[in-house]
N, C-alpha and C positions, 0 to 999 in steps of 0.2 A: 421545644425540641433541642437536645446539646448536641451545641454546633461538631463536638469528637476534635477538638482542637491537639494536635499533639504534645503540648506543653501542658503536665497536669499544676494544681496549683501552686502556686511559692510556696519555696522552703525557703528556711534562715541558714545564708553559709557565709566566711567571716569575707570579707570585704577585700579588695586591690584594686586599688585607680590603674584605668585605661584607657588612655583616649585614644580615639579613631576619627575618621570623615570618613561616610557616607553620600556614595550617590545621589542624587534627589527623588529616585524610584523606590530607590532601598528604606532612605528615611519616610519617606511616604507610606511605604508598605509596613514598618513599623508601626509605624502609627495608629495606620488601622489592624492591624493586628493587636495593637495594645488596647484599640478600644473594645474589638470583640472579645479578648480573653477577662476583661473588666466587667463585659457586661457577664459571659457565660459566666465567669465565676463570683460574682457580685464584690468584686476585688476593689482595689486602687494604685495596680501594678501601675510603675513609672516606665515609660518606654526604655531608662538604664536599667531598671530591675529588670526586666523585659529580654534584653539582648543579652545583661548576664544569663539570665535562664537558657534562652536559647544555645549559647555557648555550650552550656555546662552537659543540656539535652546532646546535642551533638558527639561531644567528646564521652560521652559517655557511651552512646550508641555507636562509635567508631570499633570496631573489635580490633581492628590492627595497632590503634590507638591502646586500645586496652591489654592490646599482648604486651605493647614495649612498656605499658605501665607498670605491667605484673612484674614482668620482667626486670624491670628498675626495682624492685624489692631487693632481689638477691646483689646489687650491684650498686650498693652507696645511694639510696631513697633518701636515710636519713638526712644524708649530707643534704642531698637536692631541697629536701622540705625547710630543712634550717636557711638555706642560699636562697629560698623564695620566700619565708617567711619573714627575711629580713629587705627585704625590700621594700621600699615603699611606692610605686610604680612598676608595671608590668611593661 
């Protein structure tokens, strides 16, 4: 039976180092979240692919999020893409 996990399978998007700390609840529920979505989807997501996804689900699903991104189109995007592309750390 699928489990209806809200994360559907990995995509490929390009990559930025981020490091955080994590609770000991949060990485634990990690965890098991990376195992269930490995098993539903017969995967070998890493719990860092894992959390990117989760980010990426999120901000995506934010609509306010999504206004001021639209919004950032008309208002120097390009700039901002080139100033995050050249970064190497987030």
């Amino acid at each position: 039976m699928p489990l209806n996990l809200r994360l559907s399978p990995k995509s490929v998007l390009p990559e930025k180092k981020v490091s955080l700390t994590l609770t000991g609840d949060l990485a634990g529920d990690i965890l098991l979240y990376c195992d269930a979505y490995n098993k539903e989807y017969g995967s070998n997501v890493t719990p860092k692919e894992l959390v990117a996804m989760m980010l990426k689900n999120f901000l995506d699903k934010d609509r306010s999020f999504q206004a001021i991104k639209k919004k950032g189109l008309d208002t120097g995007k390009q700039k901002k893409e080139e100033e995050i592309s050249s970064r190497s750390e987030i």
